[in-house]
C-alpha positions in Angstrom: 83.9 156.5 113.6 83.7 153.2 112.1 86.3 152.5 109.3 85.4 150.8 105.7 84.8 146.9 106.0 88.0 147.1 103.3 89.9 148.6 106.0 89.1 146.5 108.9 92.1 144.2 108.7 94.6 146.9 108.1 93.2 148.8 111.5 94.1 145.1 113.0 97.6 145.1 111.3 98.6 148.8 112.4 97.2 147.9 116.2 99.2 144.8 116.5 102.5 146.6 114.7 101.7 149.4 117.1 100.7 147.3 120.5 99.4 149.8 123.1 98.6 152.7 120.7 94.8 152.5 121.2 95.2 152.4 125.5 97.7 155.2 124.7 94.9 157.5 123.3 92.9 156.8 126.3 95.3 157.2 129.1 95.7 161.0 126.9 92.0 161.4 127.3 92.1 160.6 130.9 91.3 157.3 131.2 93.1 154.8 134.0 94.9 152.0 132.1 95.7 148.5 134.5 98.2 146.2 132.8 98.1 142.6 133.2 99.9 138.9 132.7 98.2 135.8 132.0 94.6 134.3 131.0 94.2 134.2 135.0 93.6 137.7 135.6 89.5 138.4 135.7 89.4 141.3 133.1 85.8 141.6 134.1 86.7 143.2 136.9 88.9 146.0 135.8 86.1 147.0 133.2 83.5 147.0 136.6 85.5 149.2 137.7 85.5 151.3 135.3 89.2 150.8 133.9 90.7 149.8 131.2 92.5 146.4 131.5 95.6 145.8 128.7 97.7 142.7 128.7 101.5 143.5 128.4 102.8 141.5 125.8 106.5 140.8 125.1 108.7 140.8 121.9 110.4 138.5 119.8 112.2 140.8 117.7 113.7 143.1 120.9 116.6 141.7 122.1 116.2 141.3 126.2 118.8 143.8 127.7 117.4 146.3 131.0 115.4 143.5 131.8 118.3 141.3 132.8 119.5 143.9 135.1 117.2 142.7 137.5 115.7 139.5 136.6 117.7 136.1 136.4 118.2 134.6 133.2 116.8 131.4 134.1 113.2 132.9 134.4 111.1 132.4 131.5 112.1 133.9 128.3 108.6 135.6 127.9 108.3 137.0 131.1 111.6 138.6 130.7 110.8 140.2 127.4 107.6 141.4 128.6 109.4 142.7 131.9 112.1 144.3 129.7 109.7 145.7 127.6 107.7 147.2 130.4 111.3 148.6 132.4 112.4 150.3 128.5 109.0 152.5 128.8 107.2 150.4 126.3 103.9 150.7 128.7 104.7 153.6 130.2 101.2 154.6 129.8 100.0 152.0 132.3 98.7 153.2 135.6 98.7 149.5 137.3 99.8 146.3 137.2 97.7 142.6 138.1 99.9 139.8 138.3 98.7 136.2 139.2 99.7 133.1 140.6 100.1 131.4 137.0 103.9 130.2 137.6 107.2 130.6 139.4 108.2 133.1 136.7 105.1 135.0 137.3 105.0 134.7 141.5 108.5 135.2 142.3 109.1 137.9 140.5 106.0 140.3 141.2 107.8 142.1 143.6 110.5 143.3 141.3 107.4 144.5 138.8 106.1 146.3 141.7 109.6 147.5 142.8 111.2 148.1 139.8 108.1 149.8 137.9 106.6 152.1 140.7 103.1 152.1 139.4 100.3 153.7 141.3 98.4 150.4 141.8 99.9 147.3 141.5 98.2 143.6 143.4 99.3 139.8 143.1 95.5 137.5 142.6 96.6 134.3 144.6 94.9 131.6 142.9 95.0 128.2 144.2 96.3 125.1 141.9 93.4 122.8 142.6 89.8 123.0 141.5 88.4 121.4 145.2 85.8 123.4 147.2 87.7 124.9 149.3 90.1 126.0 146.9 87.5 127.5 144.6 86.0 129.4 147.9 89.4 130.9 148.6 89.4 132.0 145.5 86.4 133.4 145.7 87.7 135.3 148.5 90.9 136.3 146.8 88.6 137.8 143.9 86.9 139.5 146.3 89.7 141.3 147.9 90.8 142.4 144.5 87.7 143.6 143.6 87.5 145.9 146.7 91.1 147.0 146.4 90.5 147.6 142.7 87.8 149.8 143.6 89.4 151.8 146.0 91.5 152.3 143.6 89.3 153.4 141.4 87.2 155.4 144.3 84.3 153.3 143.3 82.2 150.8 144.6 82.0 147.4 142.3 78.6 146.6 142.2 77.3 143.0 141.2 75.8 144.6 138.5 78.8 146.3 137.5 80.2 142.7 137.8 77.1 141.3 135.5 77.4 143.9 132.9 81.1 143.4 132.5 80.9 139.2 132.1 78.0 139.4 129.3 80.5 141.6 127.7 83.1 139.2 127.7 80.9 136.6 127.1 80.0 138.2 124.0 83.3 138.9 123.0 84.3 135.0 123.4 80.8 134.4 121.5 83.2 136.8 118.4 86.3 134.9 118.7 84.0 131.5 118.2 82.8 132.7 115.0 86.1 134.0 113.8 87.6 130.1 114.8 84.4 128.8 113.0 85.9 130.3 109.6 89.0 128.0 109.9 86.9 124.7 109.2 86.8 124.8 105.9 89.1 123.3 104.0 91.1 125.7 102.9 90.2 128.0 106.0 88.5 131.3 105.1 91.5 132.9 108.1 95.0 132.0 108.2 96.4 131.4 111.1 98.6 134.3 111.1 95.7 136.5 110.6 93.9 135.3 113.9 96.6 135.6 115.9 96.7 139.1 115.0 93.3 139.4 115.5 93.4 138.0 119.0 96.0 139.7 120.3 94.9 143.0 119.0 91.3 142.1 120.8 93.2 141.9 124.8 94.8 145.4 123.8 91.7 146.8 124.0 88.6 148.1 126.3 86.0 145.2 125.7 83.5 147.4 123.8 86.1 148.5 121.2 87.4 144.6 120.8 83.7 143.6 120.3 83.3 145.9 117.6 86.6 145.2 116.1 85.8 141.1 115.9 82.3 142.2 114.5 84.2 144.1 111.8 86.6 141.7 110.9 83.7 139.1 110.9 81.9 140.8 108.3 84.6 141.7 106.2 86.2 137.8 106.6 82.0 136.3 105.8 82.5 138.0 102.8 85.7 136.5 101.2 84.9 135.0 98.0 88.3 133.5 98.2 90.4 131.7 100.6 93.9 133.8 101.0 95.0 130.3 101.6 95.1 127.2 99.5 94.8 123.4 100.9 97.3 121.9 102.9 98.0 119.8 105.8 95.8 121.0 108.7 97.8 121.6 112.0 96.7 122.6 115.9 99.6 124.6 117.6 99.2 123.5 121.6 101.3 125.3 124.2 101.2 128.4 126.3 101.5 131.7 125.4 101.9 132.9 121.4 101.7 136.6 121.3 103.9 137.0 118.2 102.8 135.9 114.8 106.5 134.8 113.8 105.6 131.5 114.3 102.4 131.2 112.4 103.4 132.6 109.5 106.8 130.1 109.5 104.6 127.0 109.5 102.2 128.3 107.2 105.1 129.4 104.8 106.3 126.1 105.4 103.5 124.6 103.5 100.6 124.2 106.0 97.5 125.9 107.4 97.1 126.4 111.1 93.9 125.8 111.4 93.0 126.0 115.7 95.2 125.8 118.7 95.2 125.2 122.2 97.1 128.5 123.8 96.6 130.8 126.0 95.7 133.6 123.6 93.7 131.2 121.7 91.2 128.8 122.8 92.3 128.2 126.4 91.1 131.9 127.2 89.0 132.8 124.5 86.6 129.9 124.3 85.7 129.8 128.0 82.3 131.3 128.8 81.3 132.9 132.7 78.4 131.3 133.7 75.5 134.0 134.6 73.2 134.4 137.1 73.8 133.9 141.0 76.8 135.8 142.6 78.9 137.0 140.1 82.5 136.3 141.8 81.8 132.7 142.2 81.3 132.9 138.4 84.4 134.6 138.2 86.2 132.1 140.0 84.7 129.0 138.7 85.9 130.4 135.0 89.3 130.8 135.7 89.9 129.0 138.3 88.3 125.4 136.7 87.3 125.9 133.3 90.7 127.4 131.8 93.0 124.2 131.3 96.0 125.1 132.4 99.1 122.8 133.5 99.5 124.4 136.6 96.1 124.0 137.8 96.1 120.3 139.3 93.0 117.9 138.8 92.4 114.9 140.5 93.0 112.0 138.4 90.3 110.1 137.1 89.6 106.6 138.1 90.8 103.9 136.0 93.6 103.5 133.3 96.3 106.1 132.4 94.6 106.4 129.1 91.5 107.6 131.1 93.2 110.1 133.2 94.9 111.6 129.8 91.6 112.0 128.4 90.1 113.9 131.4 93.3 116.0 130.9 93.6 116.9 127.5 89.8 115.7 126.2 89.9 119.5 124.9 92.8 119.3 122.6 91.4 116.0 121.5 87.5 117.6 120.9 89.5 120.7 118.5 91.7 118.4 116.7 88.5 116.2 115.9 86.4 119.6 115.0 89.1 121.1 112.6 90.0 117.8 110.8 93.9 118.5 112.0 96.6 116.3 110.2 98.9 116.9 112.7 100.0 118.4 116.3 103.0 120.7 116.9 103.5 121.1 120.8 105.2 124.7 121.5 107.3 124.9 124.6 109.3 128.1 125.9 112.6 127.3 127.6 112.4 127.1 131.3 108.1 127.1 131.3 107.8 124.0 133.6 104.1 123.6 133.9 103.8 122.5 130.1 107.5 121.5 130.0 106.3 118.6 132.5 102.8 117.8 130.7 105.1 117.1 127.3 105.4 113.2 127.7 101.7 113.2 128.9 100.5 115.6 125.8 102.1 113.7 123.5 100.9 110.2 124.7 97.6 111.3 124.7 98.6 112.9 121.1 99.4 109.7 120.2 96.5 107.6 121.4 94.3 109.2 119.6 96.7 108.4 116.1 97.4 112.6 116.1 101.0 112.9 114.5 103.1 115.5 116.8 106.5 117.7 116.6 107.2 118.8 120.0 109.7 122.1 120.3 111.1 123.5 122.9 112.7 127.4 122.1 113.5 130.5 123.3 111.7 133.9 122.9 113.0 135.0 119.8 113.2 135.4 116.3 116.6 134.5 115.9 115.5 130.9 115.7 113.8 130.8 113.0 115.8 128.7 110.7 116.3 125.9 112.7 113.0 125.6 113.8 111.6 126.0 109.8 113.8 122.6 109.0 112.3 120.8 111.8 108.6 121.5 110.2 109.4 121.0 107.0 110.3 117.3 107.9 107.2 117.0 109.8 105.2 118.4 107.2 107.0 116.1 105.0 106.2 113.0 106.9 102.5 113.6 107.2 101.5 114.7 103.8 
């Protein structure tokens, strides 16, 4: 039953406070969830298959413990939370697990998610790390093998029109989380940035009908704001990898500043993206993830010419936003021990700084204990570009 449009964003707030609790009504009802990590796992194909896909997110506030038991603690501090989430029960309502080729933390330790976890279903998506023919016709290929040992799985067939159906679906849903982004170009935004992170993150916890819905909700309710829940102040883009907590939205905006677009993973860099349709359906698939979500650790030839040229072709998208939003100002968000943007930092911010875009870069661990020192270090930069 749909809830009151007054309601809408308090449904959001109690299924991000409670992450899972919608996939843990269906698993009751008899439905087969499959966890995943990472922007790079096809979610159109779990829903072909009739499943319902849920991306394990970790925990700032949960100090890592279990998890260290049997991951090193040099691995990425947001893998381990989400592993230590996942090993203290937290998902225990997932009956599989997709893990991809994203990064070391991710590849070298599926097989202690398989091991550890013991899930019915469990498979590692190799996906290549250059966009070259043959590397998008192995993936291809590797997208084809999970789709048949998905379906197995599932003791279905996946047809190409299960395939079809699933990406305008997801194309619809990116066509949501435009419109939603669209409200943050006013000045002062109709959507904190707090707000759509909450919004976002709630949407990959959920079957793609039901997250559809919910952004079409929340879009209503948000159109008809008479006021701003924000006032004006310096407009910032947050770029890095992976922000599934709002801890550190709400800090800069309490800081004095409205985060107004970003370039993350569960932001633009996987919403934004559409799958191209018509023709075989995999090699839409893999064209998508494979070429047209920016990620470090996919490797591009460099463009011919000047450095300036090649840092362009690289980060033209982060530009493109920052010029769409009006930002004031940059701040580049690193995890400790994530090398793909660890090693892109000097580039980033030369690019960052061609284009006259004042940047804070941090680099921190997963968790909210560093909260104070990382509020002094904005302040200043807020300082310097007001």
């Amino acid at each position: 039953m749909k809830e009151q449009n007054n309601t809408v964003m308090s449904k959001v707030e109690r299924y991000y406070e409670d992450y899972g609790i919608r996939a843990r009504e269906l698993k009751k009802e008899g439905k087969t969830v499959i966890a995943y990590l990472c922007s790079l796992v096809p979610m159109e194909i779990i829903t072909a298959a009739g499943l319902v896909p849920f991306r394990i997110r970790g925990n700032v506030n949960e100090p890592i413990t279990k998890g260290d038991t049997n991951l090193e603690t040099i691995a990425c501090p947001f893998i381990r939370s989400c592993f230590d989430l996942s090993v203290k029960g937290w998902y225990d309502f997932c009956d599989g697990i997709v893990i991809p080729h994203g990064c070391d933390s991710m590849t070298r330790t599926y097989s202690t998610w398989r091991y550890t976890l013991g899930l019915p279903y469990s498979h590692f998506i190799n996906v290549p790390h250059t966009v070259s023919g043959p590397s998008m016709e192995f993936f291809t290929q590797e997208l084809n093998t999970f789709t048949k040992s998905l379906g197995r799985f599932a003791h279905k067939e996946i047809a190409d029109s299960d395939l079809t159906e699933a990406i305008h679906l997801y194309n619809e849903n990116r066509d949501k989380a435009k419109a939603l982004y669209d409200l943050r170009k006013s000045d002062p935004p109709l959507i904190s940035g707090t707000e759509m992170s909450k919004i976002l993150t709630v949407g990959m916890s959920l079957p793609v009908t039901e997250s559809n819905e919910l952004f079409a909700e929340v879009l209503e309710e948000l159109t008809q704001r008479k006021e701003p829940t924000v006032h004006e102040a310096p407009r910032i883009m947050v770029d890095g990898a992976c922000i599934d907590n709002t801890n550190f939205f709400k800090l800069i905006e309490d800081s004095g500043a409205n985060v107004v677009v970003d370039s993350l993973c569960i932001g633009t860099r996987d919403y934004l993206p559409h799958t191209d349709v018509g023709g075989n359906p995999l090699d839409a698939l893999a064209r998508r993830y494979l070429d047209k979500i920016n990620c470090p650790r996919t490797y591009r030839e460099k463009a011919e010419g000047a450095y300036e040229k090649d840092l362009a072709a690289r980060f033209g998208d982060i530009g493109s936003l920052g010029k769409e939003f009006k930002v004031d100002g940059v701040i580049l968000y690193v995890y400790k021990y994530c090398d793909p943007f660890g090693f892109e930092v000097p580039a980033r911010k030369a690019y960052l700084d061609s284009l006259n875009i004042p940047v804070l870069y941090l680099e921190d661990e997963y968790s909210a204990g560093t909260i104070g020192r990382l509020r002094t270090r904005i302040q200043a930069f807020l300082e310097v570009i007001e």
